[in-house]
N, C-alpha and C positions, 0 to 999 in steps of 0.2 A: 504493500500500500504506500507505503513511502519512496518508493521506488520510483513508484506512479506517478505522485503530488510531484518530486523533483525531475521526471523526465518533463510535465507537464510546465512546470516554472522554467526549464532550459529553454524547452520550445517557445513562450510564448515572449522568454525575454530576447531569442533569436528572430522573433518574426517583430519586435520592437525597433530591435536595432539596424533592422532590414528596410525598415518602412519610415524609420526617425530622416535620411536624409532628402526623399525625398517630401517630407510633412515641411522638413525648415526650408527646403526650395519653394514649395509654395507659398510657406509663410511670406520669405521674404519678396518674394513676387507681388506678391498682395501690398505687402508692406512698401514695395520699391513704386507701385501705380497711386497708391492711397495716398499715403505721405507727403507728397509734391501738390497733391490736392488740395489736401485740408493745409497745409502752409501757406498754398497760393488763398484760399479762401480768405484765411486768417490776417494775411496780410493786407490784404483787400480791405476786408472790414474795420483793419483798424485804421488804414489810412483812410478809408473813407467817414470814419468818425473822427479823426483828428481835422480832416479837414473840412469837415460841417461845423466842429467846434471853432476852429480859426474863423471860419466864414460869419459864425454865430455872435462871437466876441470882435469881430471887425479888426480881427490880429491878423501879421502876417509871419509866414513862417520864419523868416530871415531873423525877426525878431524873439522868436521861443528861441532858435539854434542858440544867439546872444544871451539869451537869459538862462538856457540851460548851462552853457559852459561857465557861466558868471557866477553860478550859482555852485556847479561842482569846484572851481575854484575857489569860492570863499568857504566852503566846508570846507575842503582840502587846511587850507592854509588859519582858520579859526584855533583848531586842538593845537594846532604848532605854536600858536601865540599865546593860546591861555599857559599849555606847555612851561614855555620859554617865560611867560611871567612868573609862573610858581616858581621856577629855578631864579630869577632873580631876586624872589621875597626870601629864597633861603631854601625852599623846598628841591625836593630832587623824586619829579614824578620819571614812573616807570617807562620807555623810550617805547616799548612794545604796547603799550596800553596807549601812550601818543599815536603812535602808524598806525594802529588799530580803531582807534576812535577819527583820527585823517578819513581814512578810506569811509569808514560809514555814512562820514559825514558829507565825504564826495560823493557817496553814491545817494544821500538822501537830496543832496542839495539840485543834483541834477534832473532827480525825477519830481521836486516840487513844482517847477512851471506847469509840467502836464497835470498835477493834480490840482493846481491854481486854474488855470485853464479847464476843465473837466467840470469843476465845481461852478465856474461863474458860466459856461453855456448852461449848463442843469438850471440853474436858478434863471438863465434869460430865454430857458424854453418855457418852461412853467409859465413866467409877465409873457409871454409870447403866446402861449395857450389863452392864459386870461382875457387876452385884452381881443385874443380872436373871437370867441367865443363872445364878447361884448360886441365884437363889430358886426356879426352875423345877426345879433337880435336887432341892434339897430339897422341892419338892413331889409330885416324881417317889417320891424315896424314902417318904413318910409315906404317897402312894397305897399303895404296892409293902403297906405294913403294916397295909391295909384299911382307912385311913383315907378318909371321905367328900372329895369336891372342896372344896367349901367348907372345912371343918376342915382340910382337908391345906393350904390356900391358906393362913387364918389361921396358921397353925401356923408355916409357912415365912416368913412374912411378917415373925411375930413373932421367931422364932428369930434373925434379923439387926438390926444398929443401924448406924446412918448416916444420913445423906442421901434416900440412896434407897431405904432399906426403909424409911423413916419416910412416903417417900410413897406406896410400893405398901400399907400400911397403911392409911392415909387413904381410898385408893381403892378398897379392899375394904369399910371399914367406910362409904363411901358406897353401894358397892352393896348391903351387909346392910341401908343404913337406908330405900333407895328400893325393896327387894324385886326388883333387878332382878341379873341375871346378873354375876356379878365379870368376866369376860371383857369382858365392854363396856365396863365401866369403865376395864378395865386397857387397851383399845384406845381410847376418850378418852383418858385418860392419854399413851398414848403419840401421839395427835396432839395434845394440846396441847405436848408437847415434843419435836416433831419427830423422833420415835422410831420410823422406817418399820418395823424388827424386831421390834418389842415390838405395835403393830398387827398384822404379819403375823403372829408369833404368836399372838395375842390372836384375831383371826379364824378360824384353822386350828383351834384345839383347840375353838372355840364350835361352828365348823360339824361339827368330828369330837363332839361331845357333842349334838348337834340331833340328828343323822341317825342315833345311837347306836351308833359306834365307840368301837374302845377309846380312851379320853383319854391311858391313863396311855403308850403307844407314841406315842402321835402327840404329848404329851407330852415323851417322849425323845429323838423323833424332830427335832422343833427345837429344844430344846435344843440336840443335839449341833450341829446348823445353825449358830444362832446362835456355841457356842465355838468352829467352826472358821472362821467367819467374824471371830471375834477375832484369834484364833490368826493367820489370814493375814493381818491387816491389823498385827497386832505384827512380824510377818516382815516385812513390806515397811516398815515404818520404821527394822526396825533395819538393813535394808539401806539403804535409805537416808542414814542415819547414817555404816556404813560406807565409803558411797563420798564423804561429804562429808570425811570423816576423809582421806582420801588427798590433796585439795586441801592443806593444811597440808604433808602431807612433800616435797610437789614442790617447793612453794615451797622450804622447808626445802634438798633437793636443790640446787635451783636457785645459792641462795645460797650453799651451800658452793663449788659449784663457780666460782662470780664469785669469792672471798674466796683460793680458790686459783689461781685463771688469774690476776687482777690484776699482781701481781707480777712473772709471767714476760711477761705481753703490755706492761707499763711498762718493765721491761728490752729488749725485743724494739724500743719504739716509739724509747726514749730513744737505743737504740744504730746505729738507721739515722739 
């Protein structure tokens, strides 16, 4: 019987190592088509969200390149100056703990512009949803008062200041000066700043005006989309927030109750 079990393990580890080279050729085949894929994918989308972000913040690249190296340079060269001040107060910090805390600090300092950058398009897509979202009702209403698309667009357009009415303005009076549809524009628009809502919008009301639907429902109709699409994404940060908010009272908790046990478990230790 055991004769058996061990011819049975020789064979089955010989038909393993028979069949292992060609399993890694395919692997690596697979791996050698996929790989160049999903890199080129990846690469793609981050360049193409870095440069929605530049387009979003009104930067230009030339300007991040300067900030990032400015930035890895003053990390770099920061630890070496605090460094080099302790050794003149009299101290004598560790050399390896200096070139160690350098590098970090080049490497942090270089990647803060993209996170600088990152955070301020985030925040100027949000005023950019809002203040769409406000100009779409106001377009809603001046249709409702028999006002033409066009004129009800401008109208709305103009009625608001900021940021972002000053560019759905732009992009209306590009489309009044190319003779071509405001819709289009305003869906360019919202792909050059990665604006998938303001596209989908932009789309739904061109095709609801091609096929001659009412505008001004379909109109409303994403609007109201779009603000509860707000609406829930404000509900989820502030929830958010409130459960970060409770991290702080445990702690809080926590230490009250060390501050009060201390004393009796020091008497308790001291007295055995």
């Amino acid at each position: 019987m055991i004769a058996v079990v061990l011819a049975g393990l020789c064979i089955g580890f010989g038909l393993v190592m028979a069949t292992l080279p060609t399993t890694t050729r395919r692997c690596r085949g697979v791996l050698a088509v996929t790989l160049p894929k999903v890199q080129a994918q990846l690469r793609q989308r981050t360049g193409d969200r870095h440069r929605t972000d530049l387009a979003l913040t009104e930067r230009v690249a030339q300007d991040m390149v300067v900030q990032k190296l400015v930035g890895a340079l003053v990390g770099c060269f920061f630890p070496i100056a605090c460094g080099a001040l302790i050794t003149t107060i009299g101290g004598s910090p560790s050399t390896s703990l200096v070139l160690l805390s350098s590098i970090v600090c080049g490497i942090l300092g270089f990647m803060l512009p993209d996170r600088m950058l990152r955070n301020t398009a985030q925040r100027r897509r949000k005023s950019f949803l809002h203040a769409f979202s406000s100009f779409l009702d106001l377009t809603n209403v001046l249709l409702a008062g028999g006002a033409g698309t066009e004129t009800a667009l401008l109208a709305a357009a103009d009625a608001g200041d900021g940021w972002a009415f000053e560019q759905l303005r732009n992009a209306l009076v590009r489309a009044r000066s190319s003779h071509d549809s405001p819709w289009v524009e305003l869906a360019a628009l919202g792909e050059r700043f990665n604006l998938t809502q303001v596209v989908e919008v932009a789309g739904s009301v061109q095709l609801a005006g091609e096929h001659g639907a009412r505008i001004r429902s379909s109109l409303s109709a994403k609007a109201e989309s779009l603000r509860h699409r707000q609406m829930s994404e404000i509900e989820a940060a502030a929830n958010s927030s409130t459960e970060r908010m409770g991290v702080p009272m445990v702690l809080l908790f926590l230490a009250f109750i060390v501050l009060i046990g201390y004393p009796a478990v020091t008497l308790i230790v001291g007295g055995l």
